[in-house]
Structure formats: structure tokens, C-alpha cells
C-alpha positions, 0 to 999 in steps of 0.5 A: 836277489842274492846271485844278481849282486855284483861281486864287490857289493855281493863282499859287501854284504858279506862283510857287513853280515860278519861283522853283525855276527860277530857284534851279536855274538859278542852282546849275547855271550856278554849277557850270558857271562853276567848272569843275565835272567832267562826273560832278558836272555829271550828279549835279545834273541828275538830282537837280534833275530827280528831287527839283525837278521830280517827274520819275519816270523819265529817261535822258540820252545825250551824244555821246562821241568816237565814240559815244554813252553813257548818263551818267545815268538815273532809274527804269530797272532795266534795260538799255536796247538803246542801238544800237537807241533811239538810232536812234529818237531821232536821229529826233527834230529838235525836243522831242516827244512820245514816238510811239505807234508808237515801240518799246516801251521808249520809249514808257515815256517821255513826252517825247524832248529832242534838243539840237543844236549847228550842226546836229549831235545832242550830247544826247538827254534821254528824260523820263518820269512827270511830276508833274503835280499843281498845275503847268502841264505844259507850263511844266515842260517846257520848263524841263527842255528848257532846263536840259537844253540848258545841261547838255549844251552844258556838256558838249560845251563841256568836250569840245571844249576836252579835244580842243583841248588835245590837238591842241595838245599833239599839234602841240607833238610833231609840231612837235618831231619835225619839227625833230628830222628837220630835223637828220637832213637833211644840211646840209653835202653833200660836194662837189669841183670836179666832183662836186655833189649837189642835193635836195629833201625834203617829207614830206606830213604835218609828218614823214614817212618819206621819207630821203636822205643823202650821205656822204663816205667820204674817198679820192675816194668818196661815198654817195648814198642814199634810202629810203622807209619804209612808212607816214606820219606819225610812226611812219614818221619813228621808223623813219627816224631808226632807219634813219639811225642804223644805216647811218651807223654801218655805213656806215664798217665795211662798205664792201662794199655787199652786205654793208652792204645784208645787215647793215642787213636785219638790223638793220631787222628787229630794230626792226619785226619784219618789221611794216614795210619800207624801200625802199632804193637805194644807190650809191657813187660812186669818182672814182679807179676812175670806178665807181658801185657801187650796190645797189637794195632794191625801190625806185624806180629810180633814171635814170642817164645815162652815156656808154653813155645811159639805164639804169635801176638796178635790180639788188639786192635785196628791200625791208629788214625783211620777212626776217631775212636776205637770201641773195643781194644783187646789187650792180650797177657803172656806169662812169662815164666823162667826165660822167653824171646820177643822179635818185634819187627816192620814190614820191611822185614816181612815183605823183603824179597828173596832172590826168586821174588818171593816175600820172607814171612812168618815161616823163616821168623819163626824158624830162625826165631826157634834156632836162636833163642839161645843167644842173646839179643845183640847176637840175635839180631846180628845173625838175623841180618846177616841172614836176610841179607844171604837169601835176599842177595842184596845190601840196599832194602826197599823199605825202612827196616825196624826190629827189636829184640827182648830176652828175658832170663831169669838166671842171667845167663843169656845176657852177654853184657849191657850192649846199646842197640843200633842207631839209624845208620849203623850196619850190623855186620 
């Protein structure tokens, strides 16, 4: 044993373990320099613990994405119960000495190595059947605990890298898709002398599934509509573009709003399978006959105040996707009269909380509707943001945020000049 060496060979080994420390050290880091892969990484570990240090039997965990994994093993022919050891190891805060009330198969070992990096367990390294002969045990572990920590934060440096090259890659795409639904926004609204249309669009995330258009169909008529896609993110964006793309080549050949409503149930379906849905208002506005027609597939309704006062739309139809063909669309008519404001708007505005938790809802739109339907739409909307933003305390909406206002007036005094509405990212103030 290591006390009965005589001094001169007690130097000597000593000497020789520095020395293949130091070799270790150097081939590793080396490796590490190069860029050398995670199997590659774990291959000279287990070598230079198996065939340098005399260990006899070893087992390294390393955390994955959402687990963890055993990546390399010495001296084990059978198949450890990870769910169970990991939660004995993750016991241990410091290099230990196994417990002798620990479970069976890790008592097997003699040495448990945790590294940590900011608090957080990236690696646990169970060593076992050290050879003992001729070297300071102590000494030896803790050259593997040190060779163990620069292994596994190798490694966790080359993971955390990975994760970071694909959330750049992810921020490319999601930055490509946003421009992508920027040119899905209408730019150019199509106006007259006493007709004017504002809106305002946000999604929560850099794309969203919220969707608002204004179309002009030629002798004095005009679509308004929007829609609200179940779900966030890019997969509700995908199914808004789809959904863009149908109606506006249906918009022209179902004129009709029944039938342009049935028709793009249909082709909705088509694309989801009835996986997701659409809430959906549309409204056609005719200057000649002084008519709004509209038709509302289960979404918000939209306050519409007229010479006949306050209604909500609320007539239609079910949500689009959730059938292959809907049997009965209601289509409701408004007239218009000499003067009347539309507010369109999705659920992020009716289910934003106020600052007690409370949810907006139909009684402050109708409210701020009635005490500001003498302003024009891109005052309008501009006040009304800033409002829900005063009782809600907070600049960031946890939905996509979508609504558009129209402003009818016959004698044109309402209409402060020809003002574009407001693209994806841009805040009213």
C-alpha cells in the first residue's frame, strides 16, 4: 500500500502520476481546443480514467435537453435504473464519498463527482474500483474530479452553443416570416371623401394569427374584414396567409356574402382538417343603396353605431374550419343612414386584463365607442389604445392585438385627411 513505499519510491510515483496528469490534461484540452465531437470527447475520458488512472468501474451522466443521459460507462454489464440513481445523486452538492445507506447499486461505487455550472447540475460522474497501489488516493481524485469538470463543461459549452445557433437560425425564420406578414397588411386602404378606415395590428409574438383587410370592390362598395386564428406564433400565421389567399380570390367571385362565407368554410377545412378554426366578421359596405351587409362567424362582435344608436353585429354563422359545410349563414343588413362608426376588433382587446384581473369587455367598447364616435378613425383608434394601455397598466398585451375602425360620413366633416392605418410593429402613441 501507499504508506509502506519507501520515500524515494513514494517520489516516484508521485512523479510519474504528475507527469501523466499533466500528458492528460494537455490531450484533453487539445481535443477540446479542435473542436473535437461529444462521442470523441467521452471516448478519451473513459480511456484515460480506465487505462491512466486504474479506475475499475465508472458511469458519467450529462444533462440533455430535457433529460438526462448516461454517455459513458466502465465495468457495468448491466442496466442502471437512471430514474432512480439520478435522484440520489442529484443529492450530492459537492465530491463525496458514496453513503452507505445509499441504494444498493450505488454503493457499487465509491466516489460520486457533481459539476455544476451557476448553481445548475450539468454532470454527475460515479467512480468506483480505484487502484490504490503506489499513489495517494486522495491526489487521484481529485485529478478526476478535475478532468471530469473540464470534460463536462466541454460539453455543456458545445450544447449551449448548438442551442444558440438554433435560436439564431429560429430568429432568421421568424424575422423572414414577419416581413412576409407585413406585406399581407394592407398598405394602401381604399378611401373616398366620406369613407375612412383606420387600423391597428400587433401580434404578440414576431407573427401572429390576428387578420384585418379592406378591399374595394369598384361601384361605391368596400370589404371590411378580420379574423382571428386559433393559436399563436407561426403555425396561426401559415393559416392566415392561407386564409388571406382564399378570400381574396373569392372575394370578387362570390359576391354574395353567404355564399363567399360557405365557400371559405370549405376551403378552411381543406387546409386544417377541422384541427383549427377562424373567427371571422365580414362586412360590405354599399355607398349607393347606403347598406352594410355583414356576416359574423363566431367572432367578437363588432359595435356599430348608426342613426338607429348602438347595435352589436352579431348575426352569421359558426367559426370557419370546424365543419366541412355550414347549412345555414345568416347574413344581417344595417343601414347606414347620414353618418355611422364600425369597431372591429379580436379577442386580445376583449380579454385584456385590467389591472384587478378583470377582462375589458363589451361595456368599456361600447362606452368609449358612444364618447368618441365624433372623431375620426385614426384618432379613434389612437385614443382607444392609449386607453387600454392606462387601465391595463402595462405596454406588453399577451395576445396578438387587431382592430379596425370605419367612419362613414356623408358630409365629410369627420375625415381629417387620408391617413394609412398602422402596420405590424408600429405603436400608436
Amino acid at each position: 500500500m501507499y504508506d509502506n513505499l519507501s520515500k524515494y519510491d513514494r517520489l516516484e510515483n508521485e512523479l510519474k502520476l504528475k507527469q501523466l496528469q499533466i500528458k492528460s490534461l494537455l490531450t484533453i484540452t487539445q481535443a477540446i481546443n479542435e473542436n473535437v465531437s461529444a462521442s470523441g470527447l467521452f471516448s478519451m475520458y473513459r480511456t484515460f480514467l480506465n487505462w491512466d488512472m486504474g479506475v475499475g468501474k465508472m458511469a458519467l451522466f450529462t444533462a440533455e435537453e430535457k433529460d438526462w443521459a448516461c454517455v459513458a460507462q466502465i465495468g457495468i454489464d448491466y442496466q442502471l435504473d437512471e430514474r432512480d440513481l439520478l435522484e440520489r445523486i442529484l443529492q450530492y452538492k459537492r465530491t463525496s464519498p458514496v453513503k452507505p445507506d445509499d441504494l444498493d447499486y450505488l454503493r457499487e461505487f465509491e466516489v460520486v463527482i457533481p459539476v455544476y455550472h451557476k448553481e445548475v447540475p450539468i454532470a454527475f460522474a460515479l467512480i468506483g474500483e480505484i487502484k490504490e497501489e503506489g499513489v495517494d488516493i486522495y491526489d487521484q481524485i481529485q485529478f478526476i474530479n478535475t478532468i471530469t469538470n473540464i470534460v463536462a463543461v466541454a460539453i455543456e459549452n458545445k450544447r449551449l452553443f448548438k442551442q444558440q445557433i438554433e435560436q439564431e437560425r429560429l430568429k432568421k425564420s421568424l424575422q423572414l416570416a414577419a416581413e412576409m406578414q407585413r406585406m399581407l397588411i394592407p398598405d394602401n386602404i381604399p378611401e373616398t371623401d366620406e369613407l375612412q378606415f383606420d387600423f391597428y395590428y400587433k401580434p404578440h409574438f414576431n407573427v401572429g394569427g390576428d387578420y384585418i383587410d379592406v378591399i374595394g370592390l369598384g361601384e361605391d362598395k368596400y370589404i371590411v374584414c378580420i379574423a382571428d386564428v386559433s393559436g399563436k406564433g407561426v403555425a396561426a400565421a401559415l393559416l392566415m396567409a392561407n386564409f388571406q389567399a382564399l378570400l381574396r380570390s373569392m372575394v370578387d367571385k362570390f359576391r354574395n356574402l353567404d355564399v363567399l362565407v360557405q365557400n371559405l368554410n370549405e376551403g378552411v377545412f381543406r387546409i386544417t382538417k377541422g384541427d383549427k378554426f377562424i373567427s371571422f366578421f365580414i362586412g360590405c359596405l354599399d355607398m349607393k343603396s347606403g347598406t352594410l351587409e355583414y356576416v359574423n362567424a363566431g367572432h367578437n362582435p363588432p359595435v356599430f353605431v348608426g342613426s338607429d344608436g348602438i347595435e352589436w353585429l352579431t348575426g352569421g354563422c359558426p367559426v370557419l374550419g370546424v365543419v366541412e359545410n355550414l347549412q345555414v349563414v345568416e347574413k344581417g343588413v344595417k343601414i347606414i343612414g347620414g353618418e355611422c362608426t364600425m369597431f372591429c376588433y379580436t379577442d386580445g382587446i376583449s380579454e385584456y386584463e385590467d389591472e384587478r384581473g378583470g377582462f375589458l369587455g363589451r361595456e368599456f367598447i361600447e362606452k368609449f365607442t358612444l364618447n368618441n364616435m365624433d372623431l375620426d378613425p385614426v384618432r379613434f383608434n389612437k385614443r382607444f389604445l392609449n386607453e387600454v394601455k392606462e387601465i391595463g397598466g402595462q405596454e406588453n398585451f399577451k395576445d396578438d392585438i387587431a382592430f379596425v375602425t370605419c367612419v362613414y360620413d356623408k358630409t365629410g366633416n369627420r375625415i381629417r385627411g387620408k391617413k394609412k392605418g398602422k402596420k405590424l410593429d408600429e405603436k400608436v402613441r
